[in-house]
C-alpha positions in Angstrom: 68.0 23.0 -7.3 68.3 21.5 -10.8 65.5 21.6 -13.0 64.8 17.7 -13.2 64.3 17.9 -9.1 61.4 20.4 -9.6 60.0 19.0 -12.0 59.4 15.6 -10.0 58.5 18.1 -6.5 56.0 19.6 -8.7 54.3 16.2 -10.1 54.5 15.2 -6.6 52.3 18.4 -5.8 49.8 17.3 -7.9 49.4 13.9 -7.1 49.4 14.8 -3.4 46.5 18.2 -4.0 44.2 15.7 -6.3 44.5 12.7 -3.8 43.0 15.4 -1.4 40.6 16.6 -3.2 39.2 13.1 -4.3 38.6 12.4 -0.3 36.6 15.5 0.1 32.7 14.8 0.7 30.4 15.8 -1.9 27.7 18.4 -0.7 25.4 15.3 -1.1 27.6 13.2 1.5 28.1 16.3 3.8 24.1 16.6 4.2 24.0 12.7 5.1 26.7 13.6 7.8 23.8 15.4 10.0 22.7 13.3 12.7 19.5 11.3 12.5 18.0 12.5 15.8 15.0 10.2 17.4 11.9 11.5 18.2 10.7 8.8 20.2 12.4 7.9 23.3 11.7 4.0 23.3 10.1 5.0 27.0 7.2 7.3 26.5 5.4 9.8 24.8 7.4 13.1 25.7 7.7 15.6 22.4 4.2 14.4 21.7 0.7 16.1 21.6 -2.6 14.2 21.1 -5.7 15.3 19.9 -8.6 13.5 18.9 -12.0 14.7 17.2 -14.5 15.9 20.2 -11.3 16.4 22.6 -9.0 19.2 23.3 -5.2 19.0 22.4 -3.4 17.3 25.5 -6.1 14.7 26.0 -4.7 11.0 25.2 -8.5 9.4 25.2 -8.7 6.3 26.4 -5.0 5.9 26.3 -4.7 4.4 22.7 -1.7 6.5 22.3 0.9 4.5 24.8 4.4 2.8 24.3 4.4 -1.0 24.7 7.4 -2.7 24.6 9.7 -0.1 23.6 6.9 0.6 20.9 5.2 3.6 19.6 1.9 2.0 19.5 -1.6 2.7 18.9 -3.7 0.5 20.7 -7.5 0.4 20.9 -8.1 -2.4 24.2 -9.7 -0.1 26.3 -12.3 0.9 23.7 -15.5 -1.4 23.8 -16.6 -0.1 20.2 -15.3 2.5 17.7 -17.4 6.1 18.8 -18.0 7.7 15.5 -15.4 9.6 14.0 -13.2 9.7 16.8 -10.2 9.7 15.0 -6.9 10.5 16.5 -3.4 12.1 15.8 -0.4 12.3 17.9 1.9 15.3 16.9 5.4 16.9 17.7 5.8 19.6 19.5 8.5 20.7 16.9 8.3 22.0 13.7 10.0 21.4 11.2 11.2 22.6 7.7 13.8 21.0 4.9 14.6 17.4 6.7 14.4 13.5 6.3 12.0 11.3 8.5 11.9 7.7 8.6 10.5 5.3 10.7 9.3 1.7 10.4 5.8 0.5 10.8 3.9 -3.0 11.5 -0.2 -3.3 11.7 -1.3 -5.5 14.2 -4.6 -7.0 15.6 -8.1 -6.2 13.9 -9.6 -3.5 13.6 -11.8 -1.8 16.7 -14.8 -1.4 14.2 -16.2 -3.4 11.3 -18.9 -0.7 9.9 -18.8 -0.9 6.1 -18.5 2.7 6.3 -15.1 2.3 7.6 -14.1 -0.6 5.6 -11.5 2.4 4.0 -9.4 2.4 7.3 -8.6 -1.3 7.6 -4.6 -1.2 8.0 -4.9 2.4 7.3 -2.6 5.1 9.3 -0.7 8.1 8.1 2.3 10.5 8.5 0.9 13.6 8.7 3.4 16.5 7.6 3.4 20.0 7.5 0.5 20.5 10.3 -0.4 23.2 12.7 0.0 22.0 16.0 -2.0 19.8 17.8 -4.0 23.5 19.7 -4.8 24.2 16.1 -7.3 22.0 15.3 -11.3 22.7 16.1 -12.7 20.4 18.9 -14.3 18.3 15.9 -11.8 18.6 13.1 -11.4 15.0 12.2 -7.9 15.3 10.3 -5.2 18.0 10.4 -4.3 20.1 8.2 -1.3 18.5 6.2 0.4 16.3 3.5 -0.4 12.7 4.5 2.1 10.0 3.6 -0.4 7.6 3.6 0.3 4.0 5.2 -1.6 0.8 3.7 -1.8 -2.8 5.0 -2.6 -5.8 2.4 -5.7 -8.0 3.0 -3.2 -10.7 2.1 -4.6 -11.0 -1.5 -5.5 -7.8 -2.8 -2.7 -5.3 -4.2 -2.6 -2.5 -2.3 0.2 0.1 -2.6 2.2 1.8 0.4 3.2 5.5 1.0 0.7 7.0 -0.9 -0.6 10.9 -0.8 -4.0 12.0 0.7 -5.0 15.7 1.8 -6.8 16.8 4.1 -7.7 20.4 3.9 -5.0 20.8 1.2 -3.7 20.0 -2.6 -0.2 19.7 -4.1 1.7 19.9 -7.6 2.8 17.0 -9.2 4.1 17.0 -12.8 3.4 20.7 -13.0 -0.2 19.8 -12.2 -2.5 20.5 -9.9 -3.9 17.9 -7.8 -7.0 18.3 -5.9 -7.9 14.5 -6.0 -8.0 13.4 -2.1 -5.9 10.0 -2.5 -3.2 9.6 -5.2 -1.8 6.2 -5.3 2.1 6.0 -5.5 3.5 2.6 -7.1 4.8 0.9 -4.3 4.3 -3.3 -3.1 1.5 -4.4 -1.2 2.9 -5.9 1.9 0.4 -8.3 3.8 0.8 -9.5 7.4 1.8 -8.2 10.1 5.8 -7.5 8.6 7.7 -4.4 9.4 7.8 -1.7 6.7 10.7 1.3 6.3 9.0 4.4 5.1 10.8 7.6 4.6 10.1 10.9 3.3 12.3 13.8 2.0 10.6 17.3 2.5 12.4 19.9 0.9 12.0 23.6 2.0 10.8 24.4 -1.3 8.0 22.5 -1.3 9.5 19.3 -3.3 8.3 15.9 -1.4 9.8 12.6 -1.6 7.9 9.2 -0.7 10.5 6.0 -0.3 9.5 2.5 0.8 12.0 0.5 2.0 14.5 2.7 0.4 13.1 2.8 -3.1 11.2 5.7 -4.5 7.4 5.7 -4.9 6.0 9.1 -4.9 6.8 12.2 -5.6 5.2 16.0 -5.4 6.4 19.3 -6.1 4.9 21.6 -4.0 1.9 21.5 -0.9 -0.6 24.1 -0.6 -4.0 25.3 1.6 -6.8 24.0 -0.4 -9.5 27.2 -0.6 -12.5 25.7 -0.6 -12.0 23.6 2.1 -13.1 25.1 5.0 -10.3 24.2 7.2 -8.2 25.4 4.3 -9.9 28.7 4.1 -9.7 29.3 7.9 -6.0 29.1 7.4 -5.9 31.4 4.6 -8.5 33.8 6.4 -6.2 34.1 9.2 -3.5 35.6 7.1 -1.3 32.5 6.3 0.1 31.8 3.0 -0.9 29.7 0.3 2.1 27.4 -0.1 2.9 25.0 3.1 6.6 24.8 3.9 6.9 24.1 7.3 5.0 22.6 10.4 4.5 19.7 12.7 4.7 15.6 12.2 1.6 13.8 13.1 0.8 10.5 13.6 -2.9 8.4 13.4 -5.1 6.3 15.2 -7.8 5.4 12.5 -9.4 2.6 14.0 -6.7 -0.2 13.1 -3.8 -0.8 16.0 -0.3 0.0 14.6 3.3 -0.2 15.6 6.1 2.3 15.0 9.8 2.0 15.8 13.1 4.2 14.8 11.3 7.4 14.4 14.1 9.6 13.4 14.5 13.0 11.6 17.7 14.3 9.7 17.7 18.3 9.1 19.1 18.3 5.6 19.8 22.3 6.6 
């Protein structure tokens, strides 16, 4: 074989090895390849725990916790009035660790109670994450243990940002600080009405917490921990249990204003 054939063989070579190489996923698109898998059947509750303050785990008072419509909904029309602190979560019976949840949201209807005391959780839920389970929690804890993605309705007037942080029984690093406020506002939209709202959340293994509304980025942590002198924090960290959260279950609300959730999925980003 003369020289001059090789030469062109071997261009062809490279041409063909880069072209392959070039259609390779990134590591980035290989993670996206894992399946979003739903955690809510579009039929009932199955995968899910309730527990509300005053109850044991298991008990779904008053049925607030039901599916309507294919919904995941919280709904308060067998309540005659709010009973004082009752509030509710719903959890997984899986825990997880390093994944992606999303899930969209509407608030509906009015509010079971207008106390001014309560004013606070008008078209107010949360996505609880990194809880105990659902057994874990005293008869009368009001709110788990966990990182809440916290989930605002407008007034229709107000501002009123979206996919905030709040944490019960715990703090977190942000900016190489530590945060021990309760709420910290992210810098979302408001969204009024009754619209349906994407929120997702990245939740590294490592502690490093991502916040997106409707696919843009609004808040972001570094790393969750117990909060020692709280006593639901201390209880954890009495038992043994370390500091720094990584892991646990996903929770959902009823604080006194009905809600909607659809396309409740997670992605292991493993």
């Amino acid at each position: 074989m003369n020289k001059h054939l090789l030469r062109i063989l071997f261009c062809c070579l490279i041409v063909v090895t880069i072209s392959a190489c070039q259609n390779q996923p990134s590591l980035a698109q290989k993670s996206d390849e894992n399946p979003w898998i739903n955690l809510f059947n579009g039929k009932n509750l199955d995968g899910w725990t309730p527990k509300f303050r005053g109850h044991p785990a298991g008990v779904n008072y008053k049925d607030t916790f039901r599916v309507i419509d294919g919904l995941f909904t919280v709904s308060y029309d067998q309540w005659d009035h709010f009973e004082d602190k009752t509030f509710g979560h719903i959890f997984t019976n899986q825990s997880y660790s390093n994944y992606r949840i999303r899930l969209e949201y509407r608030f509906v209807g009015n509010q079971i109670t207008q106390e001014p005391k309560y004013a606070w959780a008008y078209r107010n839920n949360g996505v609880m994450l990194h809880s105990p389970p659902a057994e874990y929690m005293d008869i009368d804890q009001e709110f788990p243990m966990s990182a809440e993605s916290q989930l605002l309705g407008g007034n229709g007037v107000d501002e009123r940002t979206t996919g905030n942080f709040c944490s019960p029984s715990t703090n977190i690093v942000k900016d190489g600080k530590l945060i021990t406020e309760h709420c910290v506002n992210s810098n979302s939209k408001t969204f009024h009405g009754d619209q349906w709202v994407l929120f997702e959340a990245e939740v590294r293994g490592d502690g490093h917490v991502k916040h997106f509304i409707n696919g843009e980025l609004v808040f972001e942590y570094s790393e969750m921990q117990a909060d020692p002198t709280d006593p639901f924090g201390k209880k954890w960290l009495d038992e043994g249990n370390p500091l720094k959260i990584t892991k646990g279950h996903i929770s959902l609300q009823a604080e006194t204003h009905p809600i909607q959730f659809r396309n409740i999925q997670i992605q292991s980003l493993d």
